[in-house]
MDTraj code that builds the backbone (N, CA, C; nanometers):
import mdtraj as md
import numpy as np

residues = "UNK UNK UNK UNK UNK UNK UNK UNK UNK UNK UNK UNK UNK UNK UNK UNK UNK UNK UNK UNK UNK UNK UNK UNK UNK UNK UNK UNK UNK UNK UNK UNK UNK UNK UNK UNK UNK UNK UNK UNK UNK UNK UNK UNK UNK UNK UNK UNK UNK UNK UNK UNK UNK UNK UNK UNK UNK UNK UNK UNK UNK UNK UNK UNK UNK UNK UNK UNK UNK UNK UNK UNK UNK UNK UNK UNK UNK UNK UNK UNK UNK UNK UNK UNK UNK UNK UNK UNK UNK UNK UNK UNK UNK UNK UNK UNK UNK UNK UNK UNK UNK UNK UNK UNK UNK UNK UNK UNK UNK UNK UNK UNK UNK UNK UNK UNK UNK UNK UNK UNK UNK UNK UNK UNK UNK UNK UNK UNK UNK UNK UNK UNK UNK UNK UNK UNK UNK UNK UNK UNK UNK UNK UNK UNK UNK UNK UNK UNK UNK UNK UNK UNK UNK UNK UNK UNK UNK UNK UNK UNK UNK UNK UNK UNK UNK UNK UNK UNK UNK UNK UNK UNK UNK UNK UNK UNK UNK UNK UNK UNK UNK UNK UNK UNK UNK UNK UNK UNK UNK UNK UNK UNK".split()
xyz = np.array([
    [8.5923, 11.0791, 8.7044],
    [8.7052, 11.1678, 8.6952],
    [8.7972, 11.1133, 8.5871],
    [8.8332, 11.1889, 8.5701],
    [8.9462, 11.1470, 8.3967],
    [9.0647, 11.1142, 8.4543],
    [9.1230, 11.0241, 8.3866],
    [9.2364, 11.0067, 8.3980],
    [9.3377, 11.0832, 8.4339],
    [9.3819, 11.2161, 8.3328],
    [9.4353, 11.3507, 8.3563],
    [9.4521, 11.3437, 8.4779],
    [9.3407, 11.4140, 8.5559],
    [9.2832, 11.4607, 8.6553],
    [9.3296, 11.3733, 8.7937],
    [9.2720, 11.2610, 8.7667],
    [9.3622, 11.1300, 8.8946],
    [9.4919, 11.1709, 8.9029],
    [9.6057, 11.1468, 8.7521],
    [9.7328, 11.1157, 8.7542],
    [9.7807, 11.2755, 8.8145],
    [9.7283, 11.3626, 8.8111],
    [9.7553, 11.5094, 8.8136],
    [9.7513, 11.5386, 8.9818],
    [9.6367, 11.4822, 9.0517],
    [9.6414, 11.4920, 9.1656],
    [9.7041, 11.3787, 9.2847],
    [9.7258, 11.2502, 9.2099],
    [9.8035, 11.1393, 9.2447],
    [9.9808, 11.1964, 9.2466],
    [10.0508, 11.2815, 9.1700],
    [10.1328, 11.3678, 9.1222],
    [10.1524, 11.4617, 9.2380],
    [10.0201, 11.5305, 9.2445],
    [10.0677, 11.6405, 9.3186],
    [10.0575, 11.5998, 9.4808],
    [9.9558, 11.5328, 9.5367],
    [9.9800, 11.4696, 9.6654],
    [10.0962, 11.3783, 9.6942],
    [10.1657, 11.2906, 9.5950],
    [10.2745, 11.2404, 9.6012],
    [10.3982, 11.3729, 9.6361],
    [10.3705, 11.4259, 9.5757],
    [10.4871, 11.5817, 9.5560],
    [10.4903, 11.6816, 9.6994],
    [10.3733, 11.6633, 9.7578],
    [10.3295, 11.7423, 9.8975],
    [10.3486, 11.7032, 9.9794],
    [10.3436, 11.5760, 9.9934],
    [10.3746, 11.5165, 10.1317],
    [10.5160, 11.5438, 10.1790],
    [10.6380, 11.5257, 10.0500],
    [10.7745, 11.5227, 10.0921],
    [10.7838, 11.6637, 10.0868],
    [10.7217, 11.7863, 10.0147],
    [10.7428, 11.9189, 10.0198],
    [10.6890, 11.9578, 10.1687],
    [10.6102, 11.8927, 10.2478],
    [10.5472, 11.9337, 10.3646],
    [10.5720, 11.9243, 10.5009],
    [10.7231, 11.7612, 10.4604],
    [10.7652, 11.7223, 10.5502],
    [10.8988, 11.8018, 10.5577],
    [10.9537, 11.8156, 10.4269],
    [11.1191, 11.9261, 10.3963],
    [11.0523, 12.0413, 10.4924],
    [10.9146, 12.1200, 10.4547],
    [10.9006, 12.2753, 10.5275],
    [10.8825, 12.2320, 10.6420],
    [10.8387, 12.1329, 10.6793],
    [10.8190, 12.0928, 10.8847],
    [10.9661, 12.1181, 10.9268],
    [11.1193, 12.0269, 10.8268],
    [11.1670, 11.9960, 10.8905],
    [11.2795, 12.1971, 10.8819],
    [11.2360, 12.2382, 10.8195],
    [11.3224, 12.3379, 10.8042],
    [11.2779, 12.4157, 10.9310],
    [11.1510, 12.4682, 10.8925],
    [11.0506, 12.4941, 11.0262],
    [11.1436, 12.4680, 11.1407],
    [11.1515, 12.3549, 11.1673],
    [11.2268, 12.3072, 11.2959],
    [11.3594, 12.3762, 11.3223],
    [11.4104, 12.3556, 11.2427],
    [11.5740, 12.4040, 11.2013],
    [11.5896, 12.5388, 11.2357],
    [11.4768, 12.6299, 11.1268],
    [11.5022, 12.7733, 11.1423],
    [11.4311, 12.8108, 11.3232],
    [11.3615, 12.7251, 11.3514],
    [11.3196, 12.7978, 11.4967],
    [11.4409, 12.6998, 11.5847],
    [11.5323, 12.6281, 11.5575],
    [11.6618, 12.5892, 11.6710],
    [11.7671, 12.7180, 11.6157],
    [11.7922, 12.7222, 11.4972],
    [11.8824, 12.8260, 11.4994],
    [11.8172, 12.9611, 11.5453],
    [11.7253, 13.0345, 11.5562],
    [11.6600, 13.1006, 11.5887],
    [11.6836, 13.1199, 11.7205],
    [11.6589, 13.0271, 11.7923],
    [11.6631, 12.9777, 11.9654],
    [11.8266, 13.0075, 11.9837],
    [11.9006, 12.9221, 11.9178],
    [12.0563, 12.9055, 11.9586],
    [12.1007, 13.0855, 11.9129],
    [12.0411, 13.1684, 11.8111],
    [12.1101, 13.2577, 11.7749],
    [12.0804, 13.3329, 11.9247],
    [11.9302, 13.3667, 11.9387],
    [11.9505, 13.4256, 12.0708],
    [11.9814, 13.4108, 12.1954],
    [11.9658, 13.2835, 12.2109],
    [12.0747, 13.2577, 12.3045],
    [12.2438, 13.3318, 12.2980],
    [12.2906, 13.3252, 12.1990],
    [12.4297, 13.3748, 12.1679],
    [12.3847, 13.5366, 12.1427],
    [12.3150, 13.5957, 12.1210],
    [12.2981, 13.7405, 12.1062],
    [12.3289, 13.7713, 12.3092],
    [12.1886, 13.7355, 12.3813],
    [12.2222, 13.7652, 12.5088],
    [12.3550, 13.6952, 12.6190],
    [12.3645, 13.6184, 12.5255],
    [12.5596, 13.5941, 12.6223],
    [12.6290, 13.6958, 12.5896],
    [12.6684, 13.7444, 12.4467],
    [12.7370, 13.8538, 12.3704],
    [12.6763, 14.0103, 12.4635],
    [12.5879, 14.0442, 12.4820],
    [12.5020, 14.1440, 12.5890],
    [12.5323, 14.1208, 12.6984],
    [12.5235, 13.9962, 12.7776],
    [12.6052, 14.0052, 12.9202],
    [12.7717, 14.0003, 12.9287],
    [12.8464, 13.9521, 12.8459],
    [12.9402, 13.9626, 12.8309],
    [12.9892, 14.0832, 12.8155],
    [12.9081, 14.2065, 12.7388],
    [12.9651, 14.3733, 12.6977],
    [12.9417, 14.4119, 12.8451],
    [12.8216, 14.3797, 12.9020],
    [12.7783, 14.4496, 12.9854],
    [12.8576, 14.4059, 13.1173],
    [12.9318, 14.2775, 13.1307],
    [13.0311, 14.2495, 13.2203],
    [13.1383, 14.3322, 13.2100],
    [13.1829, 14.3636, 13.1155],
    [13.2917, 14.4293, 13.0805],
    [13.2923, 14.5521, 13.0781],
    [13.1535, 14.6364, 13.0711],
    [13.1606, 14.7270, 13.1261],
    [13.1229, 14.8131, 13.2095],
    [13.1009, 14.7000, 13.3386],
    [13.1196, 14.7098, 13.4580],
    [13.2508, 14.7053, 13.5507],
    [13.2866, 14.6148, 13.5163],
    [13.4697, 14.5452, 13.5712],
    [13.5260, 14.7098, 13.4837],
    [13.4793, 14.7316, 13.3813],
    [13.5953, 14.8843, 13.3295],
    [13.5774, 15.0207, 13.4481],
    [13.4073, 15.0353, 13.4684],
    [13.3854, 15.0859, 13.5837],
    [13.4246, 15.0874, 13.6993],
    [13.4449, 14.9952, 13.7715],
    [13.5431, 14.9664, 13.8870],
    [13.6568, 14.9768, 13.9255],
    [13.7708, 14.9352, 13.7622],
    [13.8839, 14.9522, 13.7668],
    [13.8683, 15.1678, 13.7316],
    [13.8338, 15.2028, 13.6832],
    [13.7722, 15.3354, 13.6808],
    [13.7833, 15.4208, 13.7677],
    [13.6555, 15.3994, 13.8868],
    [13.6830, 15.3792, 13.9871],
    [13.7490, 15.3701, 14.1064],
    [13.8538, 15.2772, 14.0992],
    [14.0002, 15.2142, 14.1776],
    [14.0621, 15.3530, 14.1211],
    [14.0905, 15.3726, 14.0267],
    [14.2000, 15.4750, 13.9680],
    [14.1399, 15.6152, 13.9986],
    [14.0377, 15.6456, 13.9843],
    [14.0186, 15.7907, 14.0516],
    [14.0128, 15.8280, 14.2286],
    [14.0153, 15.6832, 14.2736],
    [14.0408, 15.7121, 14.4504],
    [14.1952, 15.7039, 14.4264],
    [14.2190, 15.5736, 14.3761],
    [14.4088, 15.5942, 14.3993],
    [14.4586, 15.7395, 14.3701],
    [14.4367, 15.7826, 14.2897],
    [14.4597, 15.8602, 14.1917],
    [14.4299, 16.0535, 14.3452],
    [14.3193, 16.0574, 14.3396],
    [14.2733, 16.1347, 14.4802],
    [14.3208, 16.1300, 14.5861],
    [14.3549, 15.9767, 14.6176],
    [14.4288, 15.9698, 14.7764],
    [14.5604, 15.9966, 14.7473],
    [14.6154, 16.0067, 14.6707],
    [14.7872, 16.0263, 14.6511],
    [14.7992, 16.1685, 14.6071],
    [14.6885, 16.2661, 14.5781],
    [14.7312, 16.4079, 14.5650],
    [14.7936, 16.4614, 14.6819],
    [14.8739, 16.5137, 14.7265],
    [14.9269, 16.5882, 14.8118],
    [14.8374, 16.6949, 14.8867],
    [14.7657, 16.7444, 14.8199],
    [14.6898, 16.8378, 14.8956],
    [14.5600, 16.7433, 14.9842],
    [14.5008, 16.6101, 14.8984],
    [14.4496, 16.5194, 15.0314],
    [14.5425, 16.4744, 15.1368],
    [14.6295, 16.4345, 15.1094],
    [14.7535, 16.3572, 15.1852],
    [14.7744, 16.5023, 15.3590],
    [14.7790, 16.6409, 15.2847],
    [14.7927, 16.7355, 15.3801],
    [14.6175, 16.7476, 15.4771],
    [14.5513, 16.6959, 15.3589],
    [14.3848, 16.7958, 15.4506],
    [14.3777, 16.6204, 15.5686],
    [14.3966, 16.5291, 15.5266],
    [14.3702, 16.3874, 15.6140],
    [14.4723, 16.4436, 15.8020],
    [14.5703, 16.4525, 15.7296],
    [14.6797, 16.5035, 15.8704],
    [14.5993, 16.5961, 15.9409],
    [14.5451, 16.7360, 15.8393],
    [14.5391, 16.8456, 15.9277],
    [14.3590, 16.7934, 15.9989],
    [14.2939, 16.7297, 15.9210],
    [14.1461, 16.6798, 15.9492],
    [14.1952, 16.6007, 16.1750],
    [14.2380, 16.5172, 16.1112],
    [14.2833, 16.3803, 16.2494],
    [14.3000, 16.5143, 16.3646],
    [14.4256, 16.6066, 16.3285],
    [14.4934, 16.6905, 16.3812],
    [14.3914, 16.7881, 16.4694],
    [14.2646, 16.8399, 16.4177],
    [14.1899, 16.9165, 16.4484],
    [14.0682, 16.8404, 16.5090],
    [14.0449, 16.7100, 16.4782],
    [13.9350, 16.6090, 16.5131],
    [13.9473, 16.6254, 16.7010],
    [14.0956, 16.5866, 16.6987],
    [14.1819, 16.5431, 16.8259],
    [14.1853, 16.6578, 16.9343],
    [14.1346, 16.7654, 16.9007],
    [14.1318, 16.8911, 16.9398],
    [13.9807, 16.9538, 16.9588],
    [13.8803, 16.8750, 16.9378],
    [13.7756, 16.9025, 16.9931],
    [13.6933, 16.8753, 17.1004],
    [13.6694, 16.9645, 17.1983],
    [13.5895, 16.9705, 17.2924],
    [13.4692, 17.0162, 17.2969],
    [13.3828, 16.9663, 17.4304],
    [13.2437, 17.0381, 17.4521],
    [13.2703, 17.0321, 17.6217],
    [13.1311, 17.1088, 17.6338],
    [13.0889, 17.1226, 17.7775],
    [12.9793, 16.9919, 17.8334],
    [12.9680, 16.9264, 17.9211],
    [12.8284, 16.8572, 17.9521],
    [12.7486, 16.8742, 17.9052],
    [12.7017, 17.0259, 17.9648],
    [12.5846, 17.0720, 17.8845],
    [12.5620, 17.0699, 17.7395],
    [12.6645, 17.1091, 17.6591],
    [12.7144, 17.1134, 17.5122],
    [12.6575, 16.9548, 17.5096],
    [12.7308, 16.8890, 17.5714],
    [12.6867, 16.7379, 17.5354],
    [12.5387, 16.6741, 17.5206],
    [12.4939, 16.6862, 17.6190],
    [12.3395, 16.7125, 17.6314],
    [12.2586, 16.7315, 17.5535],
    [12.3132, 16.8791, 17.5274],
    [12.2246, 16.9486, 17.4329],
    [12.2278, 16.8315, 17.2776],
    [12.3594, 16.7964, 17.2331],
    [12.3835, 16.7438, 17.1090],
    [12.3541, 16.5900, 17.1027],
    [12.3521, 16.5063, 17.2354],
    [12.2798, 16.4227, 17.2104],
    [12.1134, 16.4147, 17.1720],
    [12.0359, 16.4949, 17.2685],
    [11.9204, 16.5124, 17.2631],
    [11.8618, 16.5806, 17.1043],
    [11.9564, 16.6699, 17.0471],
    [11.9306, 16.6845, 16.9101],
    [11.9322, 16.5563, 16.8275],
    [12.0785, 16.5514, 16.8457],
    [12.0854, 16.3626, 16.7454],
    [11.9862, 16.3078, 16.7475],
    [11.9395, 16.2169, 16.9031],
    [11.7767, 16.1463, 16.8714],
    [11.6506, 16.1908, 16.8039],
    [11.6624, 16.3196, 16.8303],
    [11.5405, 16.3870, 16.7655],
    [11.5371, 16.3473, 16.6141],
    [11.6470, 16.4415, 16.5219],
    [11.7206, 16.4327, 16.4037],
    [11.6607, 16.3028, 16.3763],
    [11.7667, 16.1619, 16.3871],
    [11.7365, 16.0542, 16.3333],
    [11.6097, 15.9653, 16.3626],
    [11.5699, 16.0094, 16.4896],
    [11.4003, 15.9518, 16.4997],
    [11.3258, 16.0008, 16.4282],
    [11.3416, 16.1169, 16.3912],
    [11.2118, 16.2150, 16.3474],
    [11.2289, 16.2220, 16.1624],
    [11.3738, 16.3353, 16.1073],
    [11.3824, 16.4144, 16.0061],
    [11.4470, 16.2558, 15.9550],
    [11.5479, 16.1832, 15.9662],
    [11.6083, 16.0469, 15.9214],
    [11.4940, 15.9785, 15.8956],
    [11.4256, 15.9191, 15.9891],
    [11.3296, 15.8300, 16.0054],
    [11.2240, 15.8433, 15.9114],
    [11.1337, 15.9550, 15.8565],
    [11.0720, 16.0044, 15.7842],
    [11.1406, 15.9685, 15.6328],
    [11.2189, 16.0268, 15.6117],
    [11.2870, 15.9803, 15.4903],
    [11.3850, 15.8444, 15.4702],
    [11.3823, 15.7702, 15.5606],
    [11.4061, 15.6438, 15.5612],
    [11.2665, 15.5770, 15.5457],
    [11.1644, 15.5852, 15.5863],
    [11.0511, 15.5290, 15.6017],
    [11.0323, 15.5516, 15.4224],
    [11.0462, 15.6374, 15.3939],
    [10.9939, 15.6973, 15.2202],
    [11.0360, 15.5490, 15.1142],
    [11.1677, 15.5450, 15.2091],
    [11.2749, 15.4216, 15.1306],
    [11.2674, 15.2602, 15.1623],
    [11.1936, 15.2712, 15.2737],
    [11.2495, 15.1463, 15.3419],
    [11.0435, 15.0921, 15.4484],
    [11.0066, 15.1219, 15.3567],
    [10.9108, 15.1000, 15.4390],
    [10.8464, 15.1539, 15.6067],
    [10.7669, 15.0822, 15.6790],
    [10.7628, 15.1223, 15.8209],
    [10.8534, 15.1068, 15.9121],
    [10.9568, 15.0520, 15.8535],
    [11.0597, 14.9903, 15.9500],
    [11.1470, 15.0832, 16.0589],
    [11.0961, 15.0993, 16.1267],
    [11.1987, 15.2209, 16.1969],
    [11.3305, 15.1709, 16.1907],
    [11.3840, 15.2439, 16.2547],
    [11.5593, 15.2418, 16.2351],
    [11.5867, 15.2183, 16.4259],
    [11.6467, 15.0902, 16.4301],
    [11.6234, 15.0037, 16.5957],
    [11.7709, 15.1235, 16.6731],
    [11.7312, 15.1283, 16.8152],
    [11.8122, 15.1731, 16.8951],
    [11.9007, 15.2803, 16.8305],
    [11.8386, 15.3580, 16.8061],
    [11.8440, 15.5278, 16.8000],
    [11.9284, 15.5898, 16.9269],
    [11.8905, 15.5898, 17.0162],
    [11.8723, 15.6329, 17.1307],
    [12.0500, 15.5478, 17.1961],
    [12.0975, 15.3979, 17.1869],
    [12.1600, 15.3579, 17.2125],
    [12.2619, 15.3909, 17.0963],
    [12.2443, 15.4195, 16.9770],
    [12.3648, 15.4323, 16.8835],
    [12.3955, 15.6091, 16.9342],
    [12.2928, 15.6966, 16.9504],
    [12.3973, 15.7959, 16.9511],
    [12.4361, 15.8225, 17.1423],
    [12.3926, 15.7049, 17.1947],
    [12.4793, 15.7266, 17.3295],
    [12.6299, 15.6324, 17.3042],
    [12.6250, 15.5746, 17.2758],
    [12.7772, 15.5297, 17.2047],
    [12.8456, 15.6707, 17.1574],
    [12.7866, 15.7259, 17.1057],
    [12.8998, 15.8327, 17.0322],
    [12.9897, 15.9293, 17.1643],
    [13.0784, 15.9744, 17.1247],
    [13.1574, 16.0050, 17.2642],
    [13.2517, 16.1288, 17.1416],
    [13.2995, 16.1980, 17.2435],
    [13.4005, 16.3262, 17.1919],
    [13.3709, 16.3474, 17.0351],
    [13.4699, 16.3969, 16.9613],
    [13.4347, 16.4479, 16.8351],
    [13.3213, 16.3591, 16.7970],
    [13.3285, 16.2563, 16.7687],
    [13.1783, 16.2119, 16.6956],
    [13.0955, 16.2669, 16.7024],
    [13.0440, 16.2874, 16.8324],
    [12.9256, 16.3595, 16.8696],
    [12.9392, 16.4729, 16.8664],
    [12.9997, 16.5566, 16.8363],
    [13.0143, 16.6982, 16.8480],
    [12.9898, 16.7065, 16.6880],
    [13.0589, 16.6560, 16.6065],
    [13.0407, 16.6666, 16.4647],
    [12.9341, 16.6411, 16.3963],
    [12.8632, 16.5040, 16.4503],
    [12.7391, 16.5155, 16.3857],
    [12.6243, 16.5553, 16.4174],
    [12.6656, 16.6526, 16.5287],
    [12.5627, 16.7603, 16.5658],
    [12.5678, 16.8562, 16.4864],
    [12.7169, 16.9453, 16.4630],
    [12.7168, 17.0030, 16.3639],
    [12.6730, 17.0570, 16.2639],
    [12.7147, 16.9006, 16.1986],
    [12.7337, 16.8427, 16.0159],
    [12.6384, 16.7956, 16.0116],
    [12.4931, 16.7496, 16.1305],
    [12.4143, 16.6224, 16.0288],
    [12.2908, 16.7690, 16.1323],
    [12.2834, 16.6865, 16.2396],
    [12.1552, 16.7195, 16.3053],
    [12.1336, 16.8703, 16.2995],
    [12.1852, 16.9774, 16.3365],
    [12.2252, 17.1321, 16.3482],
    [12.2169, 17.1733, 16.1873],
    [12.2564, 17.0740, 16.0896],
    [12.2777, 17.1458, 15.9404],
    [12.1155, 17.1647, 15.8588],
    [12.1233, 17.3256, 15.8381],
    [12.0213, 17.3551, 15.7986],
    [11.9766, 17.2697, 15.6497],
    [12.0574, 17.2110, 15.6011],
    [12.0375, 17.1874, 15.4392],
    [11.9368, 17.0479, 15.5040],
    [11.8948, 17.0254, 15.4043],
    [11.7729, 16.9261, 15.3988],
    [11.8177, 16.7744, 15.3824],
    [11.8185, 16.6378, 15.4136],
    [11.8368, 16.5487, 15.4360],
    [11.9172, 16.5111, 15.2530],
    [11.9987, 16.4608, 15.2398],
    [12.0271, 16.4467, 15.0692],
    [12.1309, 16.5816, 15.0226],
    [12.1068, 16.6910, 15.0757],
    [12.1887, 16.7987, 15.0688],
    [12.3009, 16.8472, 15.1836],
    [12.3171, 16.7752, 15.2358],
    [12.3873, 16.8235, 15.3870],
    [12.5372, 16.8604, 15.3296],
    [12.5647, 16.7955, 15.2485],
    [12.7375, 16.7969, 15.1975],
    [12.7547, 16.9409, 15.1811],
    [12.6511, 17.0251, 15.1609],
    [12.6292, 17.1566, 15.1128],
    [12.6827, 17.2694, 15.1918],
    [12.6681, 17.1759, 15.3478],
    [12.7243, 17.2668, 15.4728],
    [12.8959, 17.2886, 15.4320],
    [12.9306, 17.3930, 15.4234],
    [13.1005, 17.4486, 15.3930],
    [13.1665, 17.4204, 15.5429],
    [13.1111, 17.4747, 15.6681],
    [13.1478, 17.5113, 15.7507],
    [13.0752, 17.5714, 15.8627],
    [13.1101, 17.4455, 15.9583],
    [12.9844, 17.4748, 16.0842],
    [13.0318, 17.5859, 16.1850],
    [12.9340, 17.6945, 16.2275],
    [12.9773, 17.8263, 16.3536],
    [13.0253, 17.7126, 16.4668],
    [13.0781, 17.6744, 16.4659],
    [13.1058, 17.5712, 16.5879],
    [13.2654, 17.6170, 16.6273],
    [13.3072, 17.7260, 16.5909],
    [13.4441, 17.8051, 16.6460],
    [13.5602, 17.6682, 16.6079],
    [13.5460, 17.5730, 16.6025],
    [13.6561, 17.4708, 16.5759],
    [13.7634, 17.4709, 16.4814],
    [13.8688, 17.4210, 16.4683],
    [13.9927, 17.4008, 16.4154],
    [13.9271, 17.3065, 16.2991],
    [13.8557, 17.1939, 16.2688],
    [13.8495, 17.1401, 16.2522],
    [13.7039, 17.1660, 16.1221],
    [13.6290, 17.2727, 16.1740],
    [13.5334, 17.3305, 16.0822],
    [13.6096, 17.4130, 15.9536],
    [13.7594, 17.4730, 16.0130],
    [13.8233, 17.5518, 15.9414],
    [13.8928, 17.5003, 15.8529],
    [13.9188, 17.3793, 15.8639],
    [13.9974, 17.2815, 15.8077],
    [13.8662, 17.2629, 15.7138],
    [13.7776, 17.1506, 15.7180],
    [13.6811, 17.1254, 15.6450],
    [13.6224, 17.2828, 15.5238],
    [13.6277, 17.3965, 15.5795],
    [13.6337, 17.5387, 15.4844],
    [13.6959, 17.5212, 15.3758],
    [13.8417, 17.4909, 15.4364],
    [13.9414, 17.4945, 15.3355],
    [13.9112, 17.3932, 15.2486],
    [13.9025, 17.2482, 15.2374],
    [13.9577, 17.1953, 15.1207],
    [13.8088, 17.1083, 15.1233],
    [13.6671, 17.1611, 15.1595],
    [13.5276, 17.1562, 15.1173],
    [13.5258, 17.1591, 14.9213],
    [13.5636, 17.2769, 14.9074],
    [13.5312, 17.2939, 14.7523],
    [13.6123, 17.2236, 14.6901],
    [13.7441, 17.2120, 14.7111],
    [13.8237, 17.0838, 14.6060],
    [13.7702, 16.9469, 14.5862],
    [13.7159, 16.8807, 14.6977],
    [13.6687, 16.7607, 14.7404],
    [13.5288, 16.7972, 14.6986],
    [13.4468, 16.8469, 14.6658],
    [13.3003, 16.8752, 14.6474],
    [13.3218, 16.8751, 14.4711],
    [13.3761, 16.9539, 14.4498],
    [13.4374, 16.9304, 14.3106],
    [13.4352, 16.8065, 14.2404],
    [13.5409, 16.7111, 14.3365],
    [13.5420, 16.6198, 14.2888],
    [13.4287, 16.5118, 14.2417],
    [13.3727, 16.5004, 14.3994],
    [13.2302, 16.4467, 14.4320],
    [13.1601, 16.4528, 14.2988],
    [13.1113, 16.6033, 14.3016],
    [13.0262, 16.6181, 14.1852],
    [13.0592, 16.5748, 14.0336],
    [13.1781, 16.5932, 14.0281],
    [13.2537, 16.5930, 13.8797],
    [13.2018, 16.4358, 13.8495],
    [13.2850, 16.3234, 13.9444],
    [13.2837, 16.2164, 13.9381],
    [13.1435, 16.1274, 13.9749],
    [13.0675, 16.2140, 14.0290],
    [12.9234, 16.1467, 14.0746],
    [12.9365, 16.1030, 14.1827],
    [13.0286, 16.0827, 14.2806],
    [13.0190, 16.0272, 14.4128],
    [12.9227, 16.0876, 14.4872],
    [12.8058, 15.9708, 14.5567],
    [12.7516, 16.0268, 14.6881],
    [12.7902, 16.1004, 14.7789],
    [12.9154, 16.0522, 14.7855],
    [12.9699, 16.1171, 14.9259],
    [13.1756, 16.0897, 14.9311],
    [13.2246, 16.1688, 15.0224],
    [13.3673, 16.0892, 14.9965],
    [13.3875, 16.0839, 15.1280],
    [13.5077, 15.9754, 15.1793],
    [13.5443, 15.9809, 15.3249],
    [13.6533, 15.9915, 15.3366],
    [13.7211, 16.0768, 15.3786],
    [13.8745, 16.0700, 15.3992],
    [13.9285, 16.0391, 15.5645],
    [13.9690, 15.8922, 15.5074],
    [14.0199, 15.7840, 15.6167],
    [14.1511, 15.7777, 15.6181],
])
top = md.Topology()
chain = top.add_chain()
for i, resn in enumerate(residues, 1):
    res = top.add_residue(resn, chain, resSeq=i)
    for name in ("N", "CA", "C"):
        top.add_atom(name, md.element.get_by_symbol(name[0]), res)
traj = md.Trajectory(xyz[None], top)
């Protein structure tokens, strides 16, 4: 081999080794900053996404505050209690509306709880709606077990034939409050 040729490749392997060790070490470098950038990308992502959740909530807070202080809820809560307090049944009436309830939540509940929740039945059926006593039980015979709308749709009921003060009340201020519901996305509202 010629001289040239030695000094040329003596040259260039001298020249590679430190060019090979600079690209290892950059290599290194660009995959830590790489690492550290995304790291800081998904803090910056949970951080938006904290924030706009906590905005949701306070959101939220302000459309119940905001609902419970209208005057026309402030009147339907009084006249609701007012008409609750005023409902009666017969034994028989009673009877009849317990024996629906168990059915209802053993059967039409249970089925569509099962859809959600596995085989798990839903424990002491039978003992939760013998607990229920006066309006309770009269209402969610009504409103839950008696209501033709389909499990997910019940809110749909305006107003149960149940002759009550209290169905008439619920008539009245159904569509303002359904309104809302829907507007705002609520499942459901409770006026406590």
């Amino acid at each position: 081999m010629k001289l040239q040729v030695k000094i040329f490749l003596f040259i260039f392997a001298a020249g590679s080794l430190p060019a090979a060790i600079i690209y290892m070490a950059v290599l290194k470098n660009n995959k830590t900053a790489y690492i550290e950038m995304s790291h800081d990308k998904l803090i910056s992502v949970r951080e938006a996404k904290k924030n706009q959740i906590e905005n949701l909530f306070i959101q939220i807070e302000k459309q119940v505050d905001t609902f419970s202080r209208n005057p026309a809820i402030t009147q339907a809560a009084q006249e609701f209690v007012k008409s609750f307090n005023e409902i009666s049944y017969s034994g028989e009436q009673e009877k009849k509306y317990r024996e629906k309830l168990v059915q209802f939540y053993s059967e039409d509940f249970y089925n569509e709880y099962k859809k959600s929740n596995g085989n798990n039945e839903p424990k002491q059926v039978k003992q939760i709606v013998g607990n229920l006593n006066g309006p309770e039980l009269a209402l969610q015979y009504h409103y839950i077990a008696n209501n033709k709308h389909p499990l997910g749709s019940k809110l749909n009921l305006v107003k149960a034939e149940d002759g009550s003060n209290w169905s008439e009340v619920h008539e009245k201020y159904h569509p303002y409050i359904s309104k809302f519901l829907e507007e705002f996305g609520y499942y459901d509202i409770f006026i406590i």
